[in-house]
Gaussian input, Z-matrix of N, CA and C with variables (Angstrom, degrees):
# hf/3-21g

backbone

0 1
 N
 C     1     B1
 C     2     B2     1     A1
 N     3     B3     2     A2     1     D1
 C     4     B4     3     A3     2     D2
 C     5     B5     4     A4     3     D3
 N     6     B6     5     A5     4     D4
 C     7     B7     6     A6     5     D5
 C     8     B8     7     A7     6     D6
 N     9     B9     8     A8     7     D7
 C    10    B10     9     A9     8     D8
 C    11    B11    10    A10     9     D9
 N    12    B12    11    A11    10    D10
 C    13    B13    12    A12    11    D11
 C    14    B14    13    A13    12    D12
 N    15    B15    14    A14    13    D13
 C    16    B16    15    A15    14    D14
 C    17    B17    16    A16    15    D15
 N    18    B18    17    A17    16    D16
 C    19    B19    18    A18    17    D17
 C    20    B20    19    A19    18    D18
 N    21    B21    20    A20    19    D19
 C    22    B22    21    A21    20    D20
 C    23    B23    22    A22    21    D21
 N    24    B24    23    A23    22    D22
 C    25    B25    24    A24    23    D23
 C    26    B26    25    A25    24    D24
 N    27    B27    26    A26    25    D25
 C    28    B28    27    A27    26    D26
 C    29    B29    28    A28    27    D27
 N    30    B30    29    A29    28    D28
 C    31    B31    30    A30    29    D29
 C    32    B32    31    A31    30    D30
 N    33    B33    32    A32    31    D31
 C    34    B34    33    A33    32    D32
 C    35    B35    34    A34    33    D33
 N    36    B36    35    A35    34    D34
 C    37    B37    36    A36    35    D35
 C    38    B38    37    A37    36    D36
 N    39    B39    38    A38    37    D37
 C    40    B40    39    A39    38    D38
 C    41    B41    40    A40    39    D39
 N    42    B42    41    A41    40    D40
 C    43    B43    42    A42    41    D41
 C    44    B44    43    A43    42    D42
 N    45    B45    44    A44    43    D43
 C    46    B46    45    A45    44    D44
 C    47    B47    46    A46    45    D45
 N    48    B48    47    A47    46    D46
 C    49    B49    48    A48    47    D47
 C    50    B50    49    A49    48    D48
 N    51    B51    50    A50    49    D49
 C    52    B52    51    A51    50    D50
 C    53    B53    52    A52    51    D51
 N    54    B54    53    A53    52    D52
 C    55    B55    54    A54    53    D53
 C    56    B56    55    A55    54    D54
 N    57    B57    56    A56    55    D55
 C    58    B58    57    A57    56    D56
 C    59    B59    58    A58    57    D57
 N    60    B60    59    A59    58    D58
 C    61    B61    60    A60    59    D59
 C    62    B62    61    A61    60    D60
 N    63    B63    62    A62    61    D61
 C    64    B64    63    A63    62    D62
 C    65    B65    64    A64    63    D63
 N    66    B66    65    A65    64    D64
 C    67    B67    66    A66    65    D65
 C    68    B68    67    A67    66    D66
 N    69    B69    68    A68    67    D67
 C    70    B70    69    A69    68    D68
 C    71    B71    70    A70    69    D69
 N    72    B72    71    A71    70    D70
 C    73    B73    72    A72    71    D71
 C    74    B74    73    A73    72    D72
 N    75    B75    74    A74    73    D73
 C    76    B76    75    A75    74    D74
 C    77    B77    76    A76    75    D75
 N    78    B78    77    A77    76    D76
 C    79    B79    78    A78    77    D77
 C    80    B80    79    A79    78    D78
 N    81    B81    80    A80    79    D79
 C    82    B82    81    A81    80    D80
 C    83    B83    82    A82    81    D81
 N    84    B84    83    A83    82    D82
 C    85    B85    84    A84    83    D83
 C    86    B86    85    A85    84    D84
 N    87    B87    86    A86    85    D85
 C    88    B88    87    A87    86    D86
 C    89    B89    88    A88    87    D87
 N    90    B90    89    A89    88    D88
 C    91    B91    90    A90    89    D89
 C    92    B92    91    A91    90    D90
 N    93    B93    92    A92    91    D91
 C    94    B94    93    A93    92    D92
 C    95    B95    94    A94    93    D93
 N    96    B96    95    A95    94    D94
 C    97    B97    96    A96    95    D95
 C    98    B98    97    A97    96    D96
 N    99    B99    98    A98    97    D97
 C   100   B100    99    A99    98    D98
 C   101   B101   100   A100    99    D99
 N   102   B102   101   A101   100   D100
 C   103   B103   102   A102   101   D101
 C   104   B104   103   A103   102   D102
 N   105   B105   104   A104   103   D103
 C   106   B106   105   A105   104   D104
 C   107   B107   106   A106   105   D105
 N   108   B108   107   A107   106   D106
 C   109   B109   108   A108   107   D107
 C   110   B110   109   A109   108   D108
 N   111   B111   110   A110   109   D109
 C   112   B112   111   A111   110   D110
 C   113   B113   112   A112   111   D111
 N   114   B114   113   A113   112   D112
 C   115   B115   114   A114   113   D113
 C   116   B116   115   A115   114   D114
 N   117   B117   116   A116   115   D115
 C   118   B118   117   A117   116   D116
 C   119   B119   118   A118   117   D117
 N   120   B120   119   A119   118   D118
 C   121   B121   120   A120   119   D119
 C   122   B122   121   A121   120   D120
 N   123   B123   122   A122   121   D121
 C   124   B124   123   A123   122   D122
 C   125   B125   124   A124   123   D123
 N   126   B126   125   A125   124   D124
 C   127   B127   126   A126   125   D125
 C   128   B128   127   A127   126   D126
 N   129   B129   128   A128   127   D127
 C   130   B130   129   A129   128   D128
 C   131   B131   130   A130   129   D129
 N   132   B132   131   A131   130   D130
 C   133   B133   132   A132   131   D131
 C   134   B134   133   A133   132   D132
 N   135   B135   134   A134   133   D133
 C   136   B136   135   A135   134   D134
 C   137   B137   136   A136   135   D135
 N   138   B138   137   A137   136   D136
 C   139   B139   138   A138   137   D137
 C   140   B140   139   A139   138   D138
 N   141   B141   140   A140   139   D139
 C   142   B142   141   A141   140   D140
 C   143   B143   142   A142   141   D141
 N   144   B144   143   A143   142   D142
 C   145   B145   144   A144   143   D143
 C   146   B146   145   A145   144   D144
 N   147   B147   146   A146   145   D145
 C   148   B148   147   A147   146   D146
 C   149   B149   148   A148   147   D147
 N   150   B150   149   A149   148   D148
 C   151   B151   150   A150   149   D149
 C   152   B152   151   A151   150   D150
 N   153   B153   152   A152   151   D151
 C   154   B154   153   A153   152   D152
 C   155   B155   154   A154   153   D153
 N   156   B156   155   A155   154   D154
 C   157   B157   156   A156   155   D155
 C   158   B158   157   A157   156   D156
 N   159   B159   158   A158   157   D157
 C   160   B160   159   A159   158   D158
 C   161   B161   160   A160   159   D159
 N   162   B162   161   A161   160   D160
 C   163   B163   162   A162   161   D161
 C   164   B164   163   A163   162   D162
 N   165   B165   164   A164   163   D163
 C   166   B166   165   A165   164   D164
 C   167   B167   166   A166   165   D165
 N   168   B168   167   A167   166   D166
 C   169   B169   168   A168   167   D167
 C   170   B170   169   A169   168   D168
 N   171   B171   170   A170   169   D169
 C   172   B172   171   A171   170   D170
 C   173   B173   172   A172   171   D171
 N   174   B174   173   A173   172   D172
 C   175   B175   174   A174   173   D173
 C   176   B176   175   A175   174   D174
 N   177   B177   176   A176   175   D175
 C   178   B178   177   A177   176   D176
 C   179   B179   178   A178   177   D177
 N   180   B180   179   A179   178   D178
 C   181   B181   180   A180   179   D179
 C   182   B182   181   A181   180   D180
 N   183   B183   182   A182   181   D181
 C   184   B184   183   A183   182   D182
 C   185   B185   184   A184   183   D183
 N   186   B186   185   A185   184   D184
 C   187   B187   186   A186   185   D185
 C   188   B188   187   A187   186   D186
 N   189   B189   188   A188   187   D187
 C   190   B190   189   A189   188   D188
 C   191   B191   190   A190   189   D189
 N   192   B192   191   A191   190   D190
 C   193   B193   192   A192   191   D191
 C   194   B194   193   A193   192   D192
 N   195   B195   194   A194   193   D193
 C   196   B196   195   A195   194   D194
 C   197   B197   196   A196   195   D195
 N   198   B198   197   A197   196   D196
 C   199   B199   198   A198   197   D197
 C   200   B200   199   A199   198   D198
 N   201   B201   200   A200   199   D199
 C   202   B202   201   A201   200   D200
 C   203   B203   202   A202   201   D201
 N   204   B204   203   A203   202   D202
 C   205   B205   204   A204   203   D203
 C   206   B206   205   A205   204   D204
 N   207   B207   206   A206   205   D205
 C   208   B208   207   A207   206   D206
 C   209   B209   208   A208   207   D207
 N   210   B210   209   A209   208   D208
 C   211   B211   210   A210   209   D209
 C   212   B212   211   A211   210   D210
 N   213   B213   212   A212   211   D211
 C   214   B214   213   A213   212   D212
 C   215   B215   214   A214   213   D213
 N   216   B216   215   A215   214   D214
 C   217   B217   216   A216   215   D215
 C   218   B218   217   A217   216   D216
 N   219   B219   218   A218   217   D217
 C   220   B220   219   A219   218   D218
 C   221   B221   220   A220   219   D219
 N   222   B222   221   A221   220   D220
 C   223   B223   222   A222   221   D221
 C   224   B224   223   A223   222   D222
 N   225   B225   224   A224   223   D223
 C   226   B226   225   A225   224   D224
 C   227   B227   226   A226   225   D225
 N   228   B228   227   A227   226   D226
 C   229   B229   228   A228   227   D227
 C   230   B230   229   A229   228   D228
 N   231   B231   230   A230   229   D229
 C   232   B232   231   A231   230   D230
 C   233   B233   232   A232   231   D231
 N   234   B234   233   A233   232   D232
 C   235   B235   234   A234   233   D233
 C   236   B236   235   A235   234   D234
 N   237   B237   236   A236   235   D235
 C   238   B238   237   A237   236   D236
 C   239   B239   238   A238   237   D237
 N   240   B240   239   A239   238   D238
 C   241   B241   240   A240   239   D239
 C   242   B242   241   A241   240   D240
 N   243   B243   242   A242   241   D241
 C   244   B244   243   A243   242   D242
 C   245   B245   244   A244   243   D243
 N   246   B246   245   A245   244   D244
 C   247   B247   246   A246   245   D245
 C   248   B248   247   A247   246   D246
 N   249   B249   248   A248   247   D247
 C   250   B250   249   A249   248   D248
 C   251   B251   250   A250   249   D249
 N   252   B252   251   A251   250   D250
 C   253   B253   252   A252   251   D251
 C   254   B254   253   A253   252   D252
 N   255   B255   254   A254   253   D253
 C   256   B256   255   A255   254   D254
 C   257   B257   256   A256   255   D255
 N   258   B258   257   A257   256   D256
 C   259   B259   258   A258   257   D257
 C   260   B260   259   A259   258   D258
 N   261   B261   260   A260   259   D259
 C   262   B262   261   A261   260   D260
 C   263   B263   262   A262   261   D261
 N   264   B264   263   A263   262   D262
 C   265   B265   264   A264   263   D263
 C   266   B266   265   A265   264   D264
 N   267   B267   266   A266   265   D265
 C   268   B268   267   A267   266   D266
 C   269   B269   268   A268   267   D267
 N   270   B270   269   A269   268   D268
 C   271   B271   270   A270   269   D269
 C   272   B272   271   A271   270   D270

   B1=1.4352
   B2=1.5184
   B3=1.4058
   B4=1.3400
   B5=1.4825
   B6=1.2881
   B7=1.2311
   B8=2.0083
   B9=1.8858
   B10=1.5099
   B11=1.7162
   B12=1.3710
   B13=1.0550
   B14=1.8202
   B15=1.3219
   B16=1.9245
   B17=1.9357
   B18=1.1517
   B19=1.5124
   B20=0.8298
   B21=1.1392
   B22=1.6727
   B23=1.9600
   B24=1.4843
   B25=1.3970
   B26=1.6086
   B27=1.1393
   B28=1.2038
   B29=1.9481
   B30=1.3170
   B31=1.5432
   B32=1.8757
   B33=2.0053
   B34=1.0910
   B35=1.2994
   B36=1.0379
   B37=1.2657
   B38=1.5537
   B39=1.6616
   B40=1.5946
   B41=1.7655
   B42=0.9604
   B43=1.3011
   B44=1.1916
   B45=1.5031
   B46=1.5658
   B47=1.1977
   B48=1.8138
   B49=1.4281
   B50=1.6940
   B51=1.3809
   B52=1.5334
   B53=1.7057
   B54=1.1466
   B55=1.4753
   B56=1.4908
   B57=1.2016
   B58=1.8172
   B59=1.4272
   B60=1.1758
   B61=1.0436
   B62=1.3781
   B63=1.8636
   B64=0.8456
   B65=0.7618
   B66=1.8199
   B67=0.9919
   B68=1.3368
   B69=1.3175
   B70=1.1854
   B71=1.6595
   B72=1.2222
   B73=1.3637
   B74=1.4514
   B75=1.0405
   B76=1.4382
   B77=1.7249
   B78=1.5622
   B79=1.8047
   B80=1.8718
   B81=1.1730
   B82=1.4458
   B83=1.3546
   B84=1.9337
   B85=1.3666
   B86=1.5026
   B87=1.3852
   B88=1.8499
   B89=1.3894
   B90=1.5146
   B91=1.3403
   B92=1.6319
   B93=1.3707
   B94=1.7399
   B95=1.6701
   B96=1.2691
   B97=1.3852
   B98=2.3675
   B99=1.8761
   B100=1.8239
   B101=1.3243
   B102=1.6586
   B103=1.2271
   B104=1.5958
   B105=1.8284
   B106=1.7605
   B107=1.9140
   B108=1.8515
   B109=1.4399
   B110=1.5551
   B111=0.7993
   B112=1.8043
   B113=1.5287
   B114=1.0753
   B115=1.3208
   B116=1.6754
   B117=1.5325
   B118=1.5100
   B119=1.8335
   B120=1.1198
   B121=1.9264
   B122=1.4793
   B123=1.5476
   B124=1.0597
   B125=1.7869
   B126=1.7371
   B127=1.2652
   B128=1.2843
   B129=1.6142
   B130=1.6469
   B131=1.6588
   B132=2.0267
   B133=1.3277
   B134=1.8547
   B135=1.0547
   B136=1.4976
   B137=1.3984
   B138=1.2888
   B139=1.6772
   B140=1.9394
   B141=1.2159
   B142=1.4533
   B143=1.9648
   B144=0.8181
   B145=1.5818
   B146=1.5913
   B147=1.4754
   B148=1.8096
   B149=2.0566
   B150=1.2382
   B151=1.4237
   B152=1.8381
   B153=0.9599
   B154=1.7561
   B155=1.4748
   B156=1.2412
   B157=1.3472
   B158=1.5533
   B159=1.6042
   B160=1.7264
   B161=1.1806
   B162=1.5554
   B163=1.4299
   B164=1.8614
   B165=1.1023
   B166=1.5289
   B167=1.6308
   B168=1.3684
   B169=1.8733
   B170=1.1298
   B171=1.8467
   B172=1.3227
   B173=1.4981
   B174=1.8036
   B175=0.7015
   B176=2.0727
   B177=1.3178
   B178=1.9379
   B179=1.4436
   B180=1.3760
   B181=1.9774
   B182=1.4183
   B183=1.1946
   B184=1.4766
   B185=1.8593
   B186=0.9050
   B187=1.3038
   B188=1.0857
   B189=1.4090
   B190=1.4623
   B191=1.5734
   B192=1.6834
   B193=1.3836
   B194=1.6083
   B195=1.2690
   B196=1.4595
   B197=1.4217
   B198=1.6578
   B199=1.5321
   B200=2.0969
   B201=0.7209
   B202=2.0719
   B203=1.3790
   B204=1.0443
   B205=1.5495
   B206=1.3135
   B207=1.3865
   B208=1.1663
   B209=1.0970
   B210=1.6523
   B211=1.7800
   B212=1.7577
   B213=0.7772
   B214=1.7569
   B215=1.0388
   B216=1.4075
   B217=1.8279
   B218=1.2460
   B219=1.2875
   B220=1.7766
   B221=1.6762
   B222=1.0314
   B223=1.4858
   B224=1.6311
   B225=1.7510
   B226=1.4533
   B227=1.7575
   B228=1.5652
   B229=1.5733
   B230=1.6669
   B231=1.3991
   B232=1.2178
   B233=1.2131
   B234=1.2221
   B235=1.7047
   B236=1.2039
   B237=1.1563
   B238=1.5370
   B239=1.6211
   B240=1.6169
   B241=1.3227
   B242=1.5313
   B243=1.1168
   B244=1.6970
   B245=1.5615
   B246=1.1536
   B247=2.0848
   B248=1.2674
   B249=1.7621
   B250=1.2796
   B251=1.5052
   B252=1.1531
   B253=1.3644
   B254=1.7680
   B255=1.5218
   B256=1.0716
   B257=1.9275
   B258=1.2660
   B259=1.4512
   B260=1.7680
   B261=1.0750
   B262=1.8521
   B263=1.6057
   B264=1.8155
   B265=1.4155
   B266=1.6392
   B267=1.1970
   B268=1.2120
   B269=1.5390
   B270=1.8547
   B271=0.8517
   B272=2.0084
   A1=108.35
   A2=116.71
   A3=115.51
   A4=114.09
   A5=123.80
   A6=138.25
   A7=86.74
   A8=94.15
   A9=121.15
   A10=100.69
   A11=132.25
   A12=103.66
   A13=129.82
   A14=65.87
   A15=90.46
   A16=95.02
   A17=123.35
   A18=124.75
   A19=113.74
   A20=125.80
   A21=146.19
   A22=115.63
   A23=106.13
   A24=103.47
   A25=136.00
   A26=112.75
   A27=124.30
   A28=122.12
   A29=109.73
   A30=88.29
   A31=84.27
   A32=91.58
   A33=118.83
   A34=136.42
   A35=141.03
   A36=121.74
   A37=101.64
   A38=106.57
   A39=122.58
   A40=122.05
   A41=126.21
   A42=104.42
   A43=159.22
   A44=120.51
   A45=120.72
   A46=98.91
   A47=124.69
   A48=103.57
   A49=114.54
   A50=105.32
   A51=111.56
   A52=94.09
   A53=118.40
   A54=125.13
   A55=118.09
   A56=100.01
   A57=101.74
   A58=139.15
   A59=101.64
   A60=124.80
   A61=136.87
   A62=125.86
   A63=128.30
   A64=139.36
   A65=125.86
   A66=115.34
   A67=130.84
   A68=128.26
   A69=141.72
   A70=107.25
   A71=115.27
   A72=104.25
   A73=105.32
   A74=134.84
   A75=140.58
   A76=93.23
   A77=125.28
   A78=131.19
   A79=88.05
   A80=120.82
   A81=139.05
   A82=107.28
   A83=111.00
   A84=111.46
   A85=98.89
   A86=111.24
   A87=98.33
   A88=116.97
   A89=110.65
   A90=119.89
   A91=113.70
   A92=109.90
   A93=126.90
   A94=88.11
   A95=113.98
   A96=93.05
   A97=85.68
   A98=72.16
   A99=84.18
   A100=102.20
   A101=124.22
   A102=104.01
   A103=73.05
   A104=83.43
   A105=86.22
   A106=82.99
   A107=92.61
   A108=105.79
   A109=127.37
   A110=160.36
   A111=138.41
   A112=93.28
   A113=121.23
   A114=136.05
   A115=118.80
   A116=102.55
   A117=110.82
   A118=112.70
   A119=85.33
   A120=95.28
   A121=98.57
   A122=145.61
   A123=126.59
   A124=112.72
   A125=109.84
   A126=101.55
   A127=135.53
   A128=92.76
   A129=97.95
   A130=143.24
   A131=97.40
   A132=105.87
   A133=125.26
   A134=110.96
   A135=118.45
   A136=113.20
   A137=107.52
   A138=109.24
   A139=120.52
   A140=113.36
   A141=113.52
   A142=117.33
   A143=101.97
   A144=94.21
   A145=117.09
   A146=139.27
   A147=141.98
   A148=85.15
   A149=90.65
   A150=115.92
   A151=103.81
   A152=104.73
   A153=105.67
   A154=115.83
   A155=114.64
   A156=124.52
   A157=118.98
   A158=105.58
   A159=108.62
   A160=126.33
   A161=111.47
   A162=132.49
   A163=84.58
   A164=133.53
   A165=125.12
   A166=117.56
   A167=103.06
   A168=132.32
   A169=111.38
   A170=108.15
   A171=125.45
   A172=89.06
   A173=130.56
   A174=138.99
   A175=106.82
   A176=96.82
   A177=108.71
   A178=73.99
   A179=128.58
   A180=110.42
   A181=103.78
   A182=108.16
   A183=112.80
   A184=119.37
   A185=106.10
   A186=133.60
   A187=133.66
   A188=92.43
   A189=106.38
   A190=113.41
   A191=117.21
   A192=128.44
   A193=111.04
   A194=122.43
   A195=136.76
   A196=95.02
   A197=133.49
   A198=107.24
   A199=99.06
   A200=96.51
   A201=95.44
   A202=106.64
   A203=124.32
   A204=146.75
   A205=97.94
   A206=137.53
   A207=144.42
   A208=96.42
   A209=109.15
   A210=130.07
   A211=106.87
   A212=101.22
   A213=95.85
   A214=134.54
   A215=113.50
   A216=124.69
   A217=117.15
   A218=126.26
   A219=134.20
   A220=92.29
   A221=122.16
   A222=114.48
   A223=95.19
   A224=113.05
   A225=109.97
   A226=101.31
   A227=88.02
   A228=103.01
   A229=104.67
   A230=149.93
   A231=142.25
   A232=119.45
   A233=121.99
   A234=134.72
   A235=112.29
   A236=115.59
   A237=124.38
   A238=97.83
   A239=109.28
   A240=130.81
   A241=116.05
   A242=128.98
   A243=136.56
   A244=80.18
   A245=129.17
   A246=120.34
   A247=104.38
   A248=109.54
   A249=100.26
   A250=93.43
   A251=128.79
   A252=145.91
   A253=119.66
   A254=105.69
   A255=124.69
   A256=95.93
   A257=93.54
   A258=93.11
   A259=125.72
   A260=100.12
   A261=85.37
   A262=108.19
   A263=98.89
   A264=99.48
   A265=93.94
   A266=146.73
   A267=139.44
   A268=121.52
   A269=119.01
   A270=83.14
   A271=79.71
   D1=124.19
   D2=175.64
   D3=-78.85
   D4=158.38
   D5=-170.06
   D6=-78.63
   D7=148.31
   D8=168.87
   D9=-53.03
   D10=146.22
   D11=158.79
   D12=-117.49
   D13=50.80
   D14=175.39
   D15=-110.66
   D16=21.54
   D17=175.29
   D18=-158.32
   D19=145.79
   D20=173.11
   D21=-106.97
   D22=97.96
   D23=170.35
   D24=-73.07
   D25=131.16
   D26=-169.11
   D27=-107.33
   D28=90.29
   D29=-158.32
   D30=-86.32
   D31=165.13
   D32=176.26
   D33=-172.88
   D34=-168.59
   D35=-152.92
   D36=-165.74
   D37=137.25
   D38=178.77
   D39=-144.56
   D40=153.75
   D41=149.96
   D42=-21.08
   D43=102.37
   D44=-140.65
   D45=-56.93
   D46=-23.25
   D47=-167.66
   D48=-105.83
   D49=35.47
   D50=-170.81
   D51=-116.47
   D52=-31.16
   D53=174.25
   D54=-14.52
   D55=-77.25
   D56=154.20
   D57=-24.68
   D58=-69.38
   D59=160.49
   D60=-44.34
   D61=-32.34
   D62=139.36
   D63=-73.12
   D64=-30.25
   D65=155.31
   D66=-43.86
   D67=-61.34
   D68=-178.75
   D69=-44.00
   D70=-29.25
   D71=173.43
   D72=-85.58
   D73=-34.85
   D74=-156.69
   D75=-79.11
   D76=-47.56
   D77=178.87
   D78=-40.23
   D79=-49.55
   D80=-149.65
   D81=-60.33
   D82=-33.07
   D83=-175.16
   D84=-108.57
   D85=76.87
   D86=-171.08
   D87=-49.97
   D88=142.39
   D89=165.01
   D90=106.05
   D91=-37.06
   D92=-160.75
   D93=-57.81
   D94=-64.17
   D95=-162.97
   D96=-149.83
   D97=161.62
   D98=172.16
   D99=-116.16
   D100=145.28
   D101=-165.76
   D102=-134.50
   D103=162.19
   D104=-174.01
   D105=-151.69
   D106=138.50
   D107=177.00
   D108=-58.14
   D109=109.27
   D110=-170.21
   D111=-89.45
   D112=-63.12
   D113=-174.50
   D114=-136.88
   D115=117.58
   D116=-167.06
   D117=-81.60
   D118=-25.32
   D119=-175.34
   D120=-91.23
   D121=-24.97
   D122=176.53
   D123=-104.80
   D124=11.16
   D125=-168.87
   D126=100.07
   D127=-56.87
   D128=166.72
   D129=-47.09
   D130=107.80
   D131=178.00
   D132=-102.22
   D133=167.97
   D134=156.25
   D135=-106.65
   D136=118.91
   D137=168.29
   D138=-96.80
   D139=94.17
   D140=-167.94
   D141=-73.83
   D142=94.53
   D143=-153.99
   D144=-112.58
   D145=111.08
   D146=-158.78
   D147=-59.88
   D148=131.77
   D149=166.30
   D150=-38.52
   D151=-46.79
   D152=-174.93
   D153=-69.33
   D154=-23.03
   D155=179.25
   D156=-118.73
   D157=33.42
   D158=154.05
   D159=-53.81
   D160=-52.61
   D161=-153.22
   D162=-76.14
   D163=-49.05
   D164=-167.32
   D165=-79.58
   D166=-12.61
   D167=166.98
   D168=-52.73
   D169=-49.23
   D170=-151.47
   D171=-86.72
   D172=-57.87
   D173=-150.20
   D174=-67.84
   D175=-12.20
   D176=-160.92
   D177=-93.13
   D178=-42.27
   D179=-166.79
   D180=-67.87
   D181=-54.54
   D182=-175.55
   D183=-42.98
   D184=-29.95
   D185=157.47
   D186=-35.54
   D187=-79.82
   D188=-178.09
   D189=-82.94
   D190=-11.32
   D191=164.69
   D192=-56.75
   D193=-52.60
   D194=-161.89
   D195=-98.46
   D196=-63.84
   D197=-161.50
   D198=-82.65
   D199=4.51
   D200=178.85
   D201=-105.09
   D202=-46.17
   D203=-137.90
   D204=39.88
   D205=85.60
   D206=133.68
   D207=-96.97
   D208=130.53
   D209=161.20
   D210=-70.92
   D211=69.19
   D212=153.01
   D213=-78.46
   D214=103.58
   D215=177.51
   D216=-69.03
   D217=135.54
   D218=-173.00
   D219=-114.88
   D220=135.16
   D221=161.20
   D222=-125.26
   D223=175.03
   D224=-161.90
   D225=-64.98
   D226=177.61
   D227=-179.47
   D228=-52.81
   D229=161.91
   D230=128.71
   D231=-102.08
   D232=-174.48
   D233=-155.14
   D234=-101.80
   D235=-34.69
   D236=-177.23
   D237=-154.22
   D238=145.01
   D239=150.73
   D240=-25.78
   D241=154.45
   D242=-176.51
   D243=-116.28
   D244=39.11
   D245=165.44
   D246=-89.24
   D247=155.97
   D248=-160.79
   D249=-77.76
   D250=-174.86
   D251=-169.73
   D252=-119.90
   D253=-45.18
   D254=-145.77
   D255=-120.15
   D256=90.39
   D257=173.20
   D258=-121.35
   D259=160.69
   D260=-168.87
   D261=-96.05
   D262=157.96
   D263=-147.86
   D264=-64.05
   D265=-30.41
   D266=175.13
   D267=-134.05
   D268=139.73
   D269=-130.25
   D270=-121.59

């Protein structure tokens, strides 16, 4: 599935047991970003985020890096989602 292209995905990665937790803050700022799990035991997230609201994306990690100390890793934008693609017609 290709990414909307009204967003720019951002995969990244945190503490499996903060997941929640960011989320729950992130539901809090509606709209800023959709975040989607890739992998819950290694951390690995997707951050789906509107082009207009990078700069305030950046500013919510930074954030939550210094007043939480959760390490949240940003790696660059990618092109498309890591979702699976290929599903069978029934399942």
């Amino acid at each position: 599935m290709n990414q909307p292209k009204d967003c720019i995905v951002f995969p990244g990665r945190l503490p499996p047991k903060e997941i929640c937790f960011v989320n729950a803050i992130l539901d809090d700022h509606e709209g800023m970003a959709v975040v989607r799990t890739v992998d819950a035991q290694e951390g690995r997230m997707e951050f789906w985020i509107a082009p207009a609201l990078v700069d305030q994306f950046n500013i919510f990690v930074e954030f939550i890096r210094r007043e939480y100390q959760i390490p949240i890793e940003l790696g660059d934008p990618i092109s498309e989602t890591t979702e699976f693609t290929d599903f069978p017609e029934s399942i």
